[in-house]
C-alpha positions in Angstrom: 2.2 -20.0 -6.2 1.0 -17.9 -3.2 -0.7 -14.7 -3.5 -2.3 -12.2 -1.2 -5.6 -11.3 -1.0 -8.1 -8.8 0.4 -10.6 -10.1 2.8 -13.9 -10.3 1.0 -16.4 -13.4 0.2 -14.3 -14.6 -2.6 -11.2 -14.7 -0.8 -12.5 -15.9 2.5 -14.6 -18.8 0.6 -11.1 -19.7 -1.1 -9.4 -19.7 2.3 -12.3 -22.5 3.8 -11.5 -24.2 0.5 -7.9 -24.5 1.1 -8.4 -25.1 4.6 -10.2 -28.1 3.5 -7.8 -29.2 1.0 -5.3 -29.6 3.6 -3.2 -26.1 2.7 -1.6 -23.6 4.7 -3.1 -19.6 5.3 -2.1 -16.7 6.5 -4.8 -14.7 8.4 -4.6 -11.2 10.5 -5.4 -11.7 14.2 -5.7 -9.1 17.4 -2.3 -9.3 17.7 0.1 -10.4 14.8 -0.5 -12.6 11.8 -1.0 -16.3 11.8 0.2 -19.0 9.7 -2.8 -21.8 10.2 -4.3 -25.1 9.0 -7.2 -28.0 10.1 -6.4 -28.6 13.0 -7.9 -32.5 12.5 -5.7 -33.3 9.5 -1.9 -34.4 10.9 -0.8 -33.7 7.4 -1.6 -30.0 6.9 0.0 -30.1 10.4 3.1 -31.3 9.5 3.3 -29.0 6.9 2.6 -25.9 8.8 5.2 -27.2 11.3 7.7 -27.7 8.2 6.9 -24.4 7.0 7.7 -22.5 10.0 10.6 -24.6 11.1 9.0 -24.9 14.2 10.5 -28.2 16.7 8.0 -30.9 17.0 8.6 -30.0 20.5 6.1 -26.4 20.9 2.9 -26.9 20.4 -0.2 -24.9 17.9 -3.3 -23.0 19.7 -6.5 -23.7 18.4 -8.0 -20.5 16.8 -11.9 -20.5 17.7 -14.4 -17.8 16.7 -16.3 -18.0 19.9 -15.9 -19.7 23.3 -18.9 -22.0 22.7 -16.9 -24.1 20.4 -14.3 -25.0 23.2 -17.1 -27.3 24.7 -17.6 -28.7 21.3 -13.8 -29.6 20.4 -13.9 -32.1 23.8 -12.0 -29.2 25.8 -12.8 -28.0 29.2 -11.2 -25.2 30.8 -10.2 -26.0 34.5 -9.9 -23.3 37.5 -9.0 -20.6 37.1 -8.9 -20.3 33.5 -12.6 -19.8 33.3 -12.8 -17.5 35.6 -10.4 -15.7 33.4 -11.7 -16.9 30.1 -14.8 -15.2 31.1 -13.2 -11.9 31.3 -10.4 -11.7 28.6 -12.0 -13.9 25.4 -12.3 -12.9 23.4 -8.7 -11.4 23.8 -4.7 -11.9 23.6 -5.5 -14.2 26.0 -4.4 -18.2 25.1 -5.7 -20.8 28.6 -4.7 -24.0 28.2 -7.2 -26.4 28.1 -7.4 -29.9 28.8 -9.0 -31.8 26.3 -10.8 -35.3 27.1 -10.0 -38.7 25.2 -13.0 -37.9 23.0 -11.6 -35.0 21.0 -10.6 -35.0 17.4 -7.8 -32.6 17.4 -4.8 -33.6 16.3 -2.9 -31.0 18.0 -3.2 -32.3 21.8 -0.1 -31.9 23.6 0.4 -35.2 25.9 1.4 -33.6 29.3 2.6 -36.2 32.0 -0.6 -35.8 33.7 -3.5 -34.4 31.5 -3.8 -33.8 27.5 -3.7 -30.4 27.3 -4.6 -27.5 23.9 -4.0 -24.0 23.9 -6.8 -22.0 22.5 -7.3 -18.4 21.6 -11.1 -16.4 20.8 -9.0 -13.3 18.4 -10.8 -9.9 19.4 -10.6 -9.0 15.8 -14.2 -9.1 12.9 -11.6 -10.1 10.2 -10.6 -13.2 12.4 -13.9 -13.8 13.6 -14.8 -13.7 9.9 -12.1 -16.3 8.5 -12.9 -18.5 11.0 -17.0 -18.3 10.4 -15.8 -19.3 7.2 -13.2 -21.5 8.0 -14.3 -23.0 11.5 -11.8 -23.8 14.1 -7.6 -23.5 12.9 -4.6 -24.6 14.1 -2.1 -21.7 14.2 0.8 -20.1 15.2 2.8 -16.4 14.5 3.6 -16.4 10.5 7.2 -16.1 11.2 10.2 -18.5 10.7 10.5 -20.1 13.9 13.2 -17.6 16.0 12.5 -14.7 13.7 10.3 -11.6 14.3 6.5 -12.0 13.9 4.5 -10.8 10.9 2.7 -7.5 11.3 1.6 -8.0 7.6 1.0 -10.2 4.6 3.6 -8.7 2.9 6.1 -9.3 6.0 4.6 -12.7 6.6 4.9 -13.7 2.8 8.5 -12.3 2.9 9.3 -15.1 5.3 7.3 -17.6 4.7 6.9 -17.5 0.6 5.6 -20.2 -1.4 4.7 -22.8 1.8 1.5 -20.9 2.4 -1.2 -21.2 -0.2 -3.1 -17.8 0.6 -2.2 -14.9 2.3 -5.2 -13.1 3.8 -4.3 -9.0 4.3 -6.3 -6.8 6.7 -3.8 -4.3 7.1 -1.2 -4.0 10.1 -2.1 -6.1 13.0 -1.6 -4.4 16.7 1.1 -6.7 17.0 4.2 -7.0 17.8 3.6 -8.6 21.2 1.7 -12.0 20.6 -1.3 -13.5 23.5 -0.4 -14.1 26.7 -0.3 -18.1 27.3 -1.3 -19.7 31.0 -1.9 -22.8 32.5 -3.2 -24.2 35.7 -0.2 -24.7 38.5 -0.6 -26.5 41.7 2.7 -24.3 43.0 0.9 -20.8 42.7 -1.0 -19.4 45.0 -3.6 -17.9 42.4 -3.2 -21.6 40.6 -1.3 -19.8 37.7 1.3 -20.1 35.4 2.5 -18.1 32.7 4.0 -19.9 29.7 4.4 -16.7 27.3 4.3 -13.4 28.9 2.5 -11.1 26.4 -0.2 -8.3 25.7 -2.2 -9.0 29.1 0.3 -8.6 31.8 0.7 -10.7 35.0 -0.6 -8.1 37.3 -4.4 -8.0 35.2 -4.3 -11.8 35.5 -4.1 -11.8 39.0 -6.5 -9.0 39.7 -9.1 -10.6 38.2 -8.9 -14.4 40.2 -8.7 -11.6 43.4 -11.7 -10.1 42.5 -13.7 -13.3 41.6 -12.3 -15.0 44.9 -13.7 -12.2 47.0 -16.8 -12.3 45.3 -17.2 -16.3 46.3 -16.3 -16.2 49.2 -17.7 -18.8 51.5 -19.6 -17.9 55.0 -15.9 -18.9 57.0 -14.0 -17.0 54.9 -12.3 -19.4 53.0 -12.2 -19.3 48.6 -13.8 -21.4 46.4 -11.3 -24.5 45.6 -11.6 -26.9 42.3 -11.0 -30.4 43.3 -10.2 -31.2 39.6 -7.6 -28.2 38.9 -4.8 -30.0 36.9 -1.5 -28.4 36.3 0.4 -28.5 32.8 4.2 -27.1 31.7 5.4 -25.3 29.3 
Protein backbone atom coordinates (compact mmCIF):
# COMPACT_ATOMS: atom_id res chain seq x y z
CA UNK A 1 0.00 0.00 0.00
CA UNK A 2 1.15 3.57 -0.96
CA UNK A 3 1.71 6.21 1.53
CA UNK A 4 2.85 9.77 1.65
CA UNK A 5 5.68 11.06 3.04
CA UNK A 6 7.51 14.22 4.12
CA UNK A 7 10.75 14.92 2.50
CA UNK A 8 13.39 14.20 4.96
CA UNK A 9 16.51 11.56 4.90
CA UNK A 10 14.35 8.70 5.81
CA UNK A 11 11.92 9.25 3.24
CA UNK A 12 14.26 10.32 0.49
CA UNK A 13 16.67 7.17 1.25
CA UNK A 14 13.30 5.04 0.93
CA UNK A 15 12.57 6.76 -2.36
CA UNK A 16 16.37 5.82 -3.97
CA UNK A 17 15.49 2.45 -2.48
CA UNK A 18 12.35 1.96 -4.40
CA UNK A 19 13.82 3.59 -7.28
CA UNK A 20 16.22 0.88 -7.27
CA UNK A 21 13.81 -1.87 -6.69
CA UNK A 22 12.13 -1.05 -9.91
CA UNK A 23 8.90 0.92 -8.15
CA UNK A 24 7.11 3.91 -9.02
CA UNK A 25 7.30 7.70 -6.99
CA UNK A 26 5.73 10.56 -6.83
CA UNK A 27 8.02 13.66 -6.30
CA UNK A 28 7.18 17.66 -6.27
CA UNK A 29 8.87 19.53 -9.13
CA UNK A 30 9.09 23.49 -10.21
CA UNK A 31 6.01 23.07 -11.85
CA UNK A 32 3.53 20.14 -10.97
CA UNK A 33 4.11 16.71 -9.44
CA UNK A 34 5.76 13.87 -11.17
CA UNK A 35 5.10 10.26 -11.34
CA UNK A 36 8.85 8.67 -12.01
CA UNK A 37 11.00 5.60 -12.17
CA UNK A 38 14.85 4.30 -13.46
CA UNK A 39 14.94 5.35 -16.37
CA UNK A 40 17.44 2.19 -17.43
CA UNK A 41 14.97 -0.58 -16.23
CA UNK A 42 12.19 -1.10 -19.28
CA UNK A 43 10.13 -2.69 -16.56
CA UNK A 44 9.56 0.02 -14.03
CA UNK A 45 8.94 1.80 -17.40
CA UNK A 46 6.22 -0.11 -18.39
CA UNK A 47 4.77 0.20 -15.21
CA UNK A 48 4.82 3.87 -14.89
CA UNK A 49 3.33 3.92 -18.47
CA UNK A 50 0.51 1.38 -17.16
CA UNK A 51 -0.03 3.41 -14.32
CA UNK A 52 -0.67 6.62 -16.02
CA UNK A 53 -2.41 5.12 -18.94
CA UNK A 54 -0.24 6.88 -21.01
CA UNK A 55 0.02 5.55 -25.13
CA UNK A 56 3.24 3.90 -25.84
CA UNK A 57 3.16 6.49 -28.39
CA UNK A 58 4.37 9.97 -25.96
CA UNK A 59 7.44 9.76 -24.67
CA UNK A 60 9.13 10.33 -20.58
CA UNK A 61 11.80 13.36 -19.94
CA UNK A 62 14.63 12.43 -18.08
CA UNK A 63 14.65 14.37 -14.71
CA UNK A 64 18.41 15.40 -14.01
CA UNK A 65 19.67 17.33 -11.01
CA UNK A 66 22.23 19.29 -12.85
CA UNK A 67 23.12 19.80 -16.54
CA UNK A 68 26.43 18.04 -16.16
CA UNK A 69 24.82 14.74 -16.17
CA UNK A 70 23.25 15.25 -19.74
CA UNK A 71 26.95 14.69 -21.10
CA UNK A 72 27.09 11.68 -18.94
CA UNK A 73 23.66 9.86 -20.08
CA UNK A 74 25.28 9.89 -23.96
CA UNK A 75 23.05 13.09 -24.73
CA UNK A 76 24.21 16.14 -26.52
CA UNK A 77 22.13 19.03 -26.93
CA UNK A 78 22.27 20.39 -30.61
CA UNK A 79 21.84 24.33 -31.66
CA UNK A 80 20.00 26.16 -30.34
CA UNK A 81 19.10 24.29 -27.40
CA UNK A 82 22.29 25.05 -25.64
CA UNK A 83 22.19 28.28 -26.22
CA UNK A 84 18.95 28.16 -24.46
CA UNK A 85 19.83 25.45 -22.03
CA UNK A 86 22.34 27.78 -20.83
CA UNK A 87 19.86 30.33 -19.92
CA UNK A 88 16.65 28.55 -18.72
CA UNK A 89 18.17 25.13 -16.66
CA UNK A 90 17.64 24.84 -14.48
CA UNK A 91 13.91 25.82 -15.36
CA UNK A 92 10.33 24.68 -16.85
CA UNK A 93 12.37 24.38 -19.65
CA UNK A 94 12.43 20.45 -21.36
CA UNK A 95 15.18 20.58 -24.99
CA UNK A 96 15.24 17.66 -26.63
CA UNK A 97 18.32 16.00 -26.87
CA UNK A 98 19.72 13.64 -29.10
CA UNK A 99 21.25 10.85 -27.49
CA UNK A 100 24.19 8.78 -29.17
CA UNK A 101 24.11 4.81 -29.69
CA UNK A 102 26.10 4.56 -26.53
CA UNK A 103 23.46 5.54 -24.03
CA UNK A 104 21.78 3.33 -21.57
CA UNK A 105 18.43 4.93 -21.37
CA UNK A 106 15.71 3.05 -22.08
CA UNK A 107 13.47 5.88 -22.72
CA UNK A 108 15.04 7.07 -26.23
CA UNK A 109 12.46 7.94 -28.63
CA UNK A 110 13.54 6.64 -32.29
CA UNK A 111 12.88 9.70 -34.49
CA UNK A 112 13.15 9.02 -38.30
CA UNK A 113 16.32 10.73 -38.31
CA UNK A 114 18.11 10.97 -34.86
CA UNK A 115 17.34 9.28 -31.31
CA UNK A 116 16.11 11.78 -29.46
CA UNK A 117 15.25 12.37 -25.05
CA UNK A 118 13.63 15.08 -23.43
CA UNK A 119 15.27 16.29 -20.36
CA UNK A 120 14.42 18.65 -17.61
CA UNK A 121 17.08 20.34 -14.69
CA UNK A 122 13.61 21.21 -11.99
CA UNK A 123 14.44 24.72 -10.39
CA UNK A 124 13.20 23.35 -7.21
CA UNK A 125 15.91 22.12 -3.65
CA UNK A 126 13.23 19.34 -3.01
CA UNK A 127 13.74 17.98 -6.60
CA UNK A 128 17.24 18.62 -6.69
CA UNK A 129 17.30 16.74 -3.36
CA UNK A 130 15.33 13.44 -4.58
CA UNK A 131 17.31 13.23 -7.33
CA UNK A 132 20.83 13.66 -5.32
CA UNK A 133 19.35 10.77 -3.78
CA UNK A 134 17.85 9.17 -6.42
CA UNK A 135 20.09 10.10 -9.53
CA UNK A 136 18.63 10.67 -12.89
CA UNK A 137 14.42 9.63 -13.30
CA UNK A 138 12.24 9.00 -15.87
CA UNK A 139 9.03 11.05 -15.39
CA UNK A 140 6.08 12.45 -16.39
CA UNK A 141 2.88 14.76 -14.65
CA UNK A 142 1.29 12.37 -11.78
CA UNK A 143 -1.97 12.48 -13.56
CA UNK A 144 -4.14 9.86 -15.43
CA UNK A 145 -3.18 10.45 -18.85
CA UNK A 146 -5.95 13.22 -20.22
CA UNK A 147 -6.80 14.31 -16.75
CA UNK A 148 -5.62 17.45 -14.83
CA UNK A 149 -2.04 17.47 -13.28
CA UNK A 150 -1.21 16.93 -9.68
CA UNK A 151 -0.57 20.12 -7.67
CA UNK A 152 -0.21 17.68 -4.61
CA UNK A 153 0.40 14.27 -3.16
CA UNK A 154 -2.88 14.13 -1.96
CA UNK A 155 -4.28 15.16 -5.62
CA UNK A 156 -1.70 12.95 -7.30
CA UNK A 157 -2.50 9.83 -4.89
CA UNK A 158 -6.18 10.60 -5.51
CA UNK A 159 -5.54 9.58 -9.11
CA UNK A 160 -3.01 7.53 -9.24
CA UNK A 161 -3.57 5.28 -5.78
CA UNK A 162 -1.94 2.20 -5.12
CA UNK A 163 0.39 2.03 -8.61
CA UNK A 164 2.82 4.36 -6.96
CA UNK A 165 4.88 2.96 -4.14
CA UNK A 166 5.72 6.43 -2.40
CA UNK A 167 4.38 9.66 -2.54
CA UNK A 168 6.93 12.36 -1.77
CA UNK A 169 4.84 15.81 -0.39
CA UNK A 170 6.54 19.29 -0.47
CA UNK A 171 3.51 21.17 -0.44
CA UNK A 172 1.67 22.80 -3.57
CA UNK A 173 3.81 22.83 -6.54
CA UNK A 174 3.63 26.27 -8.80
CA UNK A 175 1.90 24.23 -11.20
CA UNK A 176 -0.67 24.06 -13.01
CA UNK A 177 1.17 24.83 -16.29
CA UNK A 178 3.78 22.03 -16.86
CA UNK A 179 7.71 22.85 -18.80
CA UNK A 180 7.79 24.11 -22.01
CA UNK A 181 9.06 21.26 -24.47
CA UNK A 182 11.32 22.22 -27.83
CA UNK A 183 13.14 20.70 -30.35
CA UNK A 184 15.55 21.63 -33.07
CA UNK A 185 13.50 22.44 -36.67
CA UNK A 186 15.18 22.90 -39.90
CA UNK A 187 11.71 24.96 -41.05
CA UNK A 188 12.20 27.82 -38.36
CA UNK A 189 14.00 30.49 -38.81
CA UNK A 190 15.36 30.60 -35.08
CA UNK A 191 15.77 26.52 -35.74
CA UNK A 192 12.80 26.01 -33.19
CA UNK A 193 10.02 24.07 -32.46
CA UNK A 194 7.65 23.98 -29.73
CA UNK A 195 6.26 20.60 -28.86
CA UNK A 196 4.32 21.76 -25.47
CA UNK A 197 3.70 25.28 -25.01
CA UNK A 198 4.10 25.95 -21.27
CA UNK A 199 5.52 28.21 -18.33
CA UNK A 200 8.39 29.86 -20.69
CA UNK A 201 6.48 31.39 -23.53
CA UNK A 202 7.51 31.45 -27.16
CA UNK A 203 8.37 35.11 -27.25
CA UNK A 204 11.39 34.46 -24.15
CA UNK A 205 12.60 31.62 -26.28
CA UNK A 206 13.18 33.57 -29.15
CA UNK A 207 14.69 36.60 -27.45
CA UNK A 208 17.23 34.85 -26.14
CA UNK A 209 18.64 32.89 -29.69
CA UNK A 210 18.27 36.94 -30.89
CA UNK A 211 20.36 38.00 -28.34
CA UNK A 212 23.04 35.24 -28.52
CA UNK A 213 23.08 35.59 -32.49
CA UNK A 214 23.93 39.21 -32.19
CA UNK A 215 26.45 38.62 -29.80
CA UNK A 216 28.28 36.01 -32.44
CA UNK A 217 28.05 37.67 -34.94
CA UNK A 218 30.65 37.07 -37.60
CA UNK A 219 32.84 40.09 -39.24
CA UNK A 220 30.21 39.92 -42.64
CA UNK A 221 27.43 40.01 -40.76
CA UNK A 222 26.18 36.69 -41.01
CA UNK A 223 25.06 34.26 -37.61
CA UNK A 224 26.76 31.54 -36.33
CA UNK A 225 25.24 28.15 -38.16
CA UNK A 226 25.56 24.42 -36.64
CA UNK A 227 26.30 22.15 -39.45
CA UNK A 228 25.03 19.19 -37.25
CA UNK A 229 21.60 20.85 -36.08
CA UNK A 230 19.11 17.84 -36.39
CA UNK A 231 15.38 18.38 -36.34
CA UNK A 232 12.94 16.01 -34.33
CA UNK A 233 8.75 15.96 -34.06
CA UNK A 234 6.51 15.87 -31.77
Amino acid sequence: MSEIRLIDEDSLALAAQYIHEGKLIVMPTDTVYGIACDPFNDIAIDALFEAKQRPRTKSLQVLLADTDEIGKLDLRLPYPLDVLSASLLPGAFSPICIASADTQLQTIKLEVTARTQAVRVPDADSTRRILAATGPLAASSANISGHDSAQSAQEAQAQLGDSVALYLDAGTTPGPVASTVVTTSKNDADGIAILRAGVIPESQLRDIIHASQSMHRTPNGSRPHESNTSETSA
